[in-house]
N, C-alpha and C positions, 0 to 999 in steps of 0.2 A: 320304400313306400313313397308313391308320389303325394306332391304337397302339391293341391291347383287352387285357383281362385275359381270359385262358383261353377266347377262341374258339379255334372248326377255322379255321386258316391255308389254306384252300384259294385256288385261284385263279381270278382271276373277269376278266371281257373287260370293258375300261374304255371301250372304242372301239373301231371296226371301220373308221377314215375311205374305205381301199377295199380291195374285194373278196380277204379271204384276209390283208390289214396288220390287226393287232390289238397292241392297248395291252393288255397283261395288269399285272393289277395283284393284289394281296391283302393281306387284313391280317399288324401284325406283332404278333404274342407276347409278351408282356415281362412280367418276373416278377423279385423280387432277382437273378437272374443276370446277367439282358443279356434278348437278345431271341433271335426265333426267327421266321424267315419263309421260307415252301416257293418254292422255286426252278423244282421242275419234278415234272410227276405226269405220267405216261401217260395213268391213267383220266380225268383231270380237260382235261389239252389236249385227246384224243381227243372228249370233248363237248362243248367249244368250236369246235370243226372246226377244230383244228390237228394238223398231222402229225406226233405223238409219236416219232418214228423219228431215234434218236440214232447218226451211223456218226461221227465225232467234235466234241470239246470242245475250244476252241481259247481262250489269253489273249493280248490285247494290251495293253501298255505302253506311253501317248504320252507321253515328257518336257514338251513343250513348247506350252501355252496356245497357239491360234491354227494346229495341227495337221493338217491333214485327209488322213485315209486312206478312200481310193475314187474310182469308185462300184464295185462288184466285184459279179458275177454268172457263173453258169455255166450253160453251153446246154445243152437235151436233149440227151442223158437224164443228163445228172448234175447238171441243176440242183436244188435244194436251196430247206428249206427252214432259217431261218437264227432263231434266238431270241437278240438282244442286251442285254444286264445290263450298266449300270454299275456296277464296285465299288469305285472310288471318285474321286473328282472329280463333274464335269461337263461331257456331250458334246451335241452339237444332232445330232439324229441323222435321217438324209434315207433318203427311199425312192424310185426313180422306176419307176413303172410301166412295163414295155414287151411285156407282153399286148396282142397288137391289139385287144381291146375296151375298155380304158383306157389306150391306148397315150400315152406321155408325161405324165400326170397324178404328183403328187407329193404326198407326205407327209413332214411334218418335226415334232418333238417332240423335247424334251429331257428326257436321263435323267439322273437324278442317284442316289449313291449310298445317300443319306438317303431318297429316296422309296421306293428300291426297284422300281422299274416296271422293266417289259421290252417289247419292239417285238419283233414275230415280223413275218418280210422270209418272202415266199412264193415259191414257183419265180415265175420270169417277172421278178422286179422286181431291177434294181440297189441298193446299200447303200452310203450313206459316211456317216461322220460327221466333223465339226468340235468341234474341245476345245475347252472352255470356260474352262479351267483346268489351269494344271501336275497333270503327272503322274495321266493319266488310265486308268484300269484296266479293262479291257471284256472280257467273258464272249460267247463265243459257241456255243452249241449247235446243230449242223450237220446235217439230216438223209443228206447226200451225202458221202462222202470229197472232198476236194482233185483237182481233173481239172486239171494245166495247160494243155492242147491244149483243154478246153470253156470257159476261163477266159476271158471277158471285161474290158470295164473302159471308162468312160464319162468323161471329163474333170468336175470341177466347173463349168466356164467351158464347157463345150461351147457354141457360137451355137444348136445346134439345140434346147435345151433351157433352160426357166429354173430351174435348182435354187435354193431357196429358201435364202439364205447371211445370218446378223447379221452378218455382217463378211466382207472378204475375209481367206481363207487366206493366214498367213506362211510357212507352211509344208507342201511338198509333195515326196513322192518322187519321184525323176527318173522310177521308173515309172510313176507316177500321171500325172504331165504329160506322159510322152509318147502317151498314146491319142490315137488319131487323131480326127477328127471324125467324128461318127456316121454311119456307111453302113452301111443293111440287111444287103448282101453279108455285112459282117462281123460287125458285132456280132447279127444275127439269124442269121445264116445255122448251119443246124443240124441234126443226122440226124432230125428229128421237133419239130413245132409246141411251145409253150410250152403247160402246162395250160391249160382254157379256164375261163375265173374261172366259169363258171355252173355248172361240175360239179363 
């Protein structure tokens, strides 16, 4: 993360690895006070091609190093798009595509609190992350309310998939491990198609 003296803190796409996952990143501010670095702008995601549209703001608190919560997604038409912030520790943070035109492909990056970077998760794709460290604190801005009936969830260890892990998970919620193994029926199945990455 760059540290300047009296630039615009705007925010800028650091990566795009696929269609619609973007690494946002920007500088930080600092001055005798402390610092100062933008979180989120409408005008600024909107000309990134991200979907600015905030229906809530969500914190997680992992106690414990070796953690993993997900993969978690929600089917049309409440699926979502999802902007995640470390604030403070260190999480490895995994995306699995499941758009049929990148259907199964992965993305994984670590955020730390100190860099300040953020991963914006697009409708279509799954989200988990692994902590890297005690007590990890993670910001998420949601374009969709909470649907439990659209709610999905995809195992880490799923056979059908390789999600890309430094280590195995010590720890996982009884709900996290009980998703079934991946069957279309269910985890696709849905009142209307996943956005199609080209539009």
């Amino acid at each position: 993360m760059a540290v300047v003296k009296g630039a615009h803190p705007g925010l800028r796409k650091l990566a795009e690895p696929l269609p619609g996952v973007v690494l946002l990143g920007g500088p930080r501010f600092e001055d005798e006070r402390g610092s100062f670095q933008r979180c989120f702008c409408r005008e600024e995601l909107a000309a990134l091609g991200v979907d600015p549209e905030v229906a809530q703001i969500n914190l997680s608190r992992t106690w414990r190093r070796g953690t993993f919560r997900g993969l978690h997604y929600q089917l049309p038409p409440a699926c979502e798009t999802k902007i995640v912030r470390c604030l403070s520790g260190r999480l490895f943070d995994v995306v699995l595509d499941l758009r049929p035109e990148t259907f199964g492909q992965t993305y994984a990056v670590e955020l730390t609190a100190e860099e300040g970077r953020a991963l914006v998760v697009p409708p279509g794709c799954a989200h988990g992350f692994l902590t890297l460290t005690d007590d990890v604190l993670v910001l998420y801005v949601t374009s969709a309310p909470y649907d439990p009936f659209r709610e999905r969830g995809i195992r880490y260890d799923d056979p059908h998939f390789r999600i890309p892990l430094p280590f195995t998970p010590e720890i996982v919620s009884h709900r996290d491990r009980s998703h079934p193994d991946f069957d279309p029926s269910w985890h696709l199945q849905a009142e209307e198609p996943f956005p199609c990455v080209s539009c």
